[in-house]
C-alpha positions in Angstrom: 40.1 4.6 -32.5 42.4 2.3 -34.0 43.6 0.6 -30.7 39.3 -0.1 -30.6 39.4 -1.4 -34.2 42.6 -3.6 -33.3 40.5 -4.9 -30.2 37.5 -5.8 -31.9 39.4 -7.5 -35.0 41.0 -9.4 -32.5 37.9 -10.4 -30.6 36.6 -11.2 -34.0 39.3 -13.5 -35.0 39.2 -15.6 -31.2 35.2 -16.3 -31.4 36.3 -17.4 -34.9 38.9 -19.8 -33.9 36.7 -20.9 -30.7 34.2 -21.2 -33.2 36.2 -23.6 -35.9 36.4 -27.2 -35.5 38.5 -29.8 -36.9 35.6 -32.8 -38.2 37.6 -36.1 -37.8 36.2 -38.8 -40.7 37.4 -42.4 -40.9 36.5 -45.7 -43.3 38.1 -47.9 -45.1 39.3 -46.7 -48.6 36.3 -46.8 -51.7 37.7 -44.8 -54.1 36.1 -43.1 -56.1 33.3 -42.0 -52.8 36.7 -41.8 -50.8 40.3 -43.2 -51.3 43.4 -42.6 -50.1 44.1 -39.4 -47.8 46.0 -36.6 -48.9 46.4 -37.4 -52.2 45.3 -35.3 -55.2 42.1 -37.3 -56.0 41.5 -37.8 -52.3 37.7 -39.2 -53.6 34.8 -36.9 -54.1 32.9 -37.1 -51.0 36.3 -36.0 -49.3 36.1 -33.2 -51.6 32.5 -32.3 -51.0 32.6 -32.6 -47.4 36.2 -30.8 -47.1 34.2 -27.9 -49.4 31.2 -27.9 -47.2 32.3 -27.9 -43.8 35.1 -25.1 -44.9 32.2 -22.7 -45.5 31.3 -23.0 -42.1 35.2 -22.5 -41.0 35.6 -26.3 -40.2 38.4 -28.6 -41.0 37.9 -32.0 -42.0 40.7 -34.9 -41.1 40.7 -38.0 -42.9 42.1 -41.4 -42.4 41.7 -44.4 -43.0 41.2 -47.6 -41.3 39.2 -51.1 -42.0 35.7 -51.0 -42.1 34.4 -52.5 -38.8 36.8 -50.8 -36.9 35.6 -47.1 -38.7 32.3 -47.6 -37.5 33.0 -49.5 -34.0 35.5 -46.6 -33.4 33.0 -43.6 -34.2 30.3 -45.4 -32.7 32.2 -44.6 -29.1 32.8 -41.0 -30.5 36.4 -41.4 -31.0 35.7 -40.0 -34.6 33.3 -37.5 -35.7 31.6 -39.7 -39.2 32.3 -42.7 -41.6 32.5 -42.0 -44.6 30.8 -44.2 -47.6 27.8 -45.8 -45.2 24.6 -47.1 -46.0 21.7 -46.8 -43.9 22.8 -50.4 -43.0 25.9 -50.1 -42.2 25.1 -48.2 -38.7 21.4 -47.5 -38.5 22.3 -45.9 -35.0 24.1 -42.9 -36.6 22.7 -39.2 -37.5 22.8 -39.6 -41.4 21.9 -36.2 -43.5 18.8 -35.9 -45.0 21.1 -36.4 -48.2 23.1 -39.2 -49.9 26.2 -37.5 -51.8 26.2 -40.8 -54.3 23.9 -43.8 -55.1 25.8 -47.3 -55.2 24.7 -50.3 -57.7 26.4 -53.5 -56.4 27.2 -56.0 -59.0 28.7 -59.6 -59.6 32.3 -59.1 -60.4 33.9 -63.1 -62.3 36.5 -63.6 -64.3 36.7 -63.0 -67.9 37.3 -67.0 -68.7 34.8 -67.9 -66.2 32.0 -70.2 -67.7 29.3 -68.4 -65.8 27.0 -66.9 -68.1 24.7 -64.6 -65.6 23.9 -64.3 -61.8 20.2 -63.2 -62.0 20.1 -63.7 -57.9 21.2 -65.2 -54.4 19.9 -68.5 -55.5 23.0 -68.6 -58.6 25.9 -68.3 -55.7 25.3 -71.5 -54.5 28.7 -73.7 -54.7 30.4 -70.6 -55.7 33.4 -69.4 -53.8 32.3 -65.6 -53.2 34.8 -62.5 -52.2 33.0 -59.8 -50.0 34.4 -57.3 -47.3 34.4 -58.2 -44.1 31.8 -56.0 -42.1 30.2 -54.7 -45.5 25.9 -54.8 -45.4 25.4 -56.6 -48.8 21.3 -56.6 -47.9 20.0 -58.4 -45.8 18.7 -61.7 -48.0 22.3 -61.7 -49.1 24.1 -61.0 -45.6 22.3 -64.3 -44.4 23.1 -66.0 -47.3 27.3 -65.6 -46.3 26.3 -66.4 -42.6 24.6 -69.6 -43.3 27.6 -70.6 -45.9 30.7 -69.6 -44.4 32.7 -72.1 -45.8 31.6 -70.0 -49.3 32.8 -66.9 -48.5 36.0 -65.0 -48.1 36.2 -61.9 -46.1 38.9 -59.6 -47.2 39.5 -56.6 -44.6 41.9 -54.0 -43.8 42.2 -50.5 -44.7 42.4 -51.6 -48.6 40.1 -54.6 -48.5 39.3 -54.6 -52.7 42.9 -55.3 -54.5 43.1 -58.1 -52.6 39.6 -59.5 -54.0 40.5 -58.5 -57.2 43.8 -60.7 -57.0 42.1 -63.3 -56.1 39.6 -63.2 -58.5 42.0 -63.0 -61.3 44.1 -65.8 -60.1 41.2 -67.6 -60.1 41.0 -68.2 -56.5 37.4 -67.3 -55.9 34.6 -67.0 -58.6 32.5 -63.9 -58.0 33.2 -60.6 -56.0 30.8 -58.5 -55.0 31.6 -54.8 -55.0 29.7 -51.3 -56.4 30.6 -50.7 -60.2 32.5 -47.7 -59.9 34.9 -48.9 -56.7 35.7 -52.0 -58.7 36.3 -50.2 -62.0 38.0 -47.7 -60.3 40.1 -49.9 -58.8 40.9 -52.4 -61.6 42.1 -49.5 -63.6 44.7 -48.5 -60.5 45.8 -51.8 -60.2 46.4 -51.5 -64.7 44.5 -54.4 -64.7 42.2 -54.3 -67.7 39.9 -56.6 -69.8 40.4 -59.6 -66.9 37.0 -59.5 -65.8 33.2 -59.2 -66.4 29.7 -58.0 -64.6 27.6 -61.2 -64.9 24.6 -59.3 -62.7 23.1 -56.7 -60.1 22.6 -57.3 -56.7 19.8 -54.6 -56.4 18.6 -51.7 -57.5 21.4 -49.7 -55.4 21.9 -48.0 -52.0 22.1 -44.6 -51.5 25.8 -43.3 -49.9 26.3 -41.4 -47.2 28.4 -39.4 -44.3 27.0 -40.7 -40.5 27.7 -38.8 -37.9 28.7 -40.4 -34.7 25.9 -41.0 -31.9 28.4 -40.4 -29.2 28.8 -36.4 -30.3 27.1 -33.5 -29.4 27.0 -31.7 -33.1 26.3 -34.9 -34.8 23.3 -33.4 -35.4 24.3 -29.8 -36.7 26.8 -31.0 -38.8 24.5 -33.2 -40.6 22.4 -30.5 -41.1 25.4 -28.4 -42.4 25.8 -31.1 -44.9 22.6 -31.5 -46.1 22.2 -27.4 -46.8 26.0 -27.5 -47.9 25.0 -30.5 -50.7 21.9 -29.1 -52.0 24.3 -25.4 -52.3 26.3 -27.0 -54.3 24.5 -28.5 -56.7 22.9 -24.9 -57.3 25.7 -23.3 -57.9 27.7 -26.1 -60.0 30.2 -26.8 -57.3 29.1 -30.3 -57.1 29.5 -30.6 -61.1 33.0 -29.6 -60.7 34.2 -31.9 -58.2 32.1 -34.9 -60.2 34.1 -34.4 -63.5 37.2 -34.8 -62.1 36.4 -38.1 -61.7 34.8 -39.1 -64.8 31.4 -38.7 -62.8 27.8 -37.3 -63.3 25.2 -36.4 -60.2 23.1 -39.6 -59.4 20.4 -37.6 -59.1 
């Protein structure tokens, strides 16, 4: 009997290792959505996928890497998702049927710059702009930057933002565009506080979201796990938790 019980505990445990997957996920860093991997404030949509796919006896792997070479990379199914997309960003991907955080872009100058306001596209005119190099700003605004390249400079790598921000400060460019809580977030890492201003919105906000590669099999299934995973745990208060720890609310 307990040679049977051995047998079937260890059939048990094989069909759940067979069974577990390691999820790979990859973007450039966007703290607080996601920031720097293995740390102790890894970013929350780390945190809520890590608690999701757990649930299911998944793993999740997390790196980071710039932005166009996140998406060009899981596009060929060399990672499982991105992390931090809008629907933009890689319309050919299986996104969940829910966002895990809304973003509000905004119009970042410095705090001794004479601009009062940007109230639209039409106020960047002869301004020198900072943006993210494969970023979707919209699409009035993402032809905007094409037609005035000499206007615009693309910051990328795996870090793209503190370099903006230094720029911005030193007075090198006049506006950066960025979502209000990464560039908060990331003034406040850098101790850089009281230098600079929001003069605007760029719209009324994207939603934010986890997209699954096209190029893998259980793109599908584990968006699904997601979705059911996300709406779980903003039942049971899971979602609250994670939020708090960094000074957040739900967006919904």
């Amino acid at each position: 009997m307990k040679f049977y019980l051995f047998t079937v505990f260890i059939s048990l445990s094989l069909i759940s290792v067979c069974r577990a997957d390691t999820i790979t996920i990859t973007a450039d860093e966007w703290y607080p959505y996601n920031g720097a991997p293995n740390s102790t404030l890894p970013g929350y949509g780390i945190e809520i996928a890590e608690h999701i796919f757990s649930r299911h006896g998944h793993s999740v792997m997390y790196t980071v890497r710039p932005w166009e070479r996140a998406i060009s990379s899981t596009r060929q199914g060399r990672f499982n998702a991105i992390i931090g997309a809008f629907l933009e960003d890689a319309p050919d991907f299986v996104f969940p049927s829910q966002e895990f955080g809304r973003a509000q872009n905004a119009f970042f100058i410095n705090k001794e710059s004479a601009i009062e306001t940007i109230s639209g596209i039409h106020d960047l005119k002869n301004l020198r702009i900072g943006v993210i190099k494969g970023y979707s700003y919209g699409d009035e605004l993402d032809a905007f930057l094409v037609r005035n390249p000499k206007s615009v400079y693309y910051s990328h790598g795996a870090s793209p933002l503190e370099p903006l921000i230094k720029l911005l400060q030193q007075g090198r460019l006049d506006v950066v565009i960025e979502d209000q809580n990464v560039f908060w977030q990331q003034t406040k890492l850098m101790e850089i506080n009281g230098a600079f201003r929001a003069v605007g919105l760029l719209n009324d906000g994207n939603r934010v979201y986890i997209a699954f590669s096209p190029n893998h099999a259980k793109s599908k299934e584990y968006a699904d796990i997601f979705t059911r995973g996300l709406i779980k745990m903003r039942e049971t208060g899971e979602l609250h938790k994670i939020l708090s720890k960094y000074g957040l609310s739900d967006w919904q």
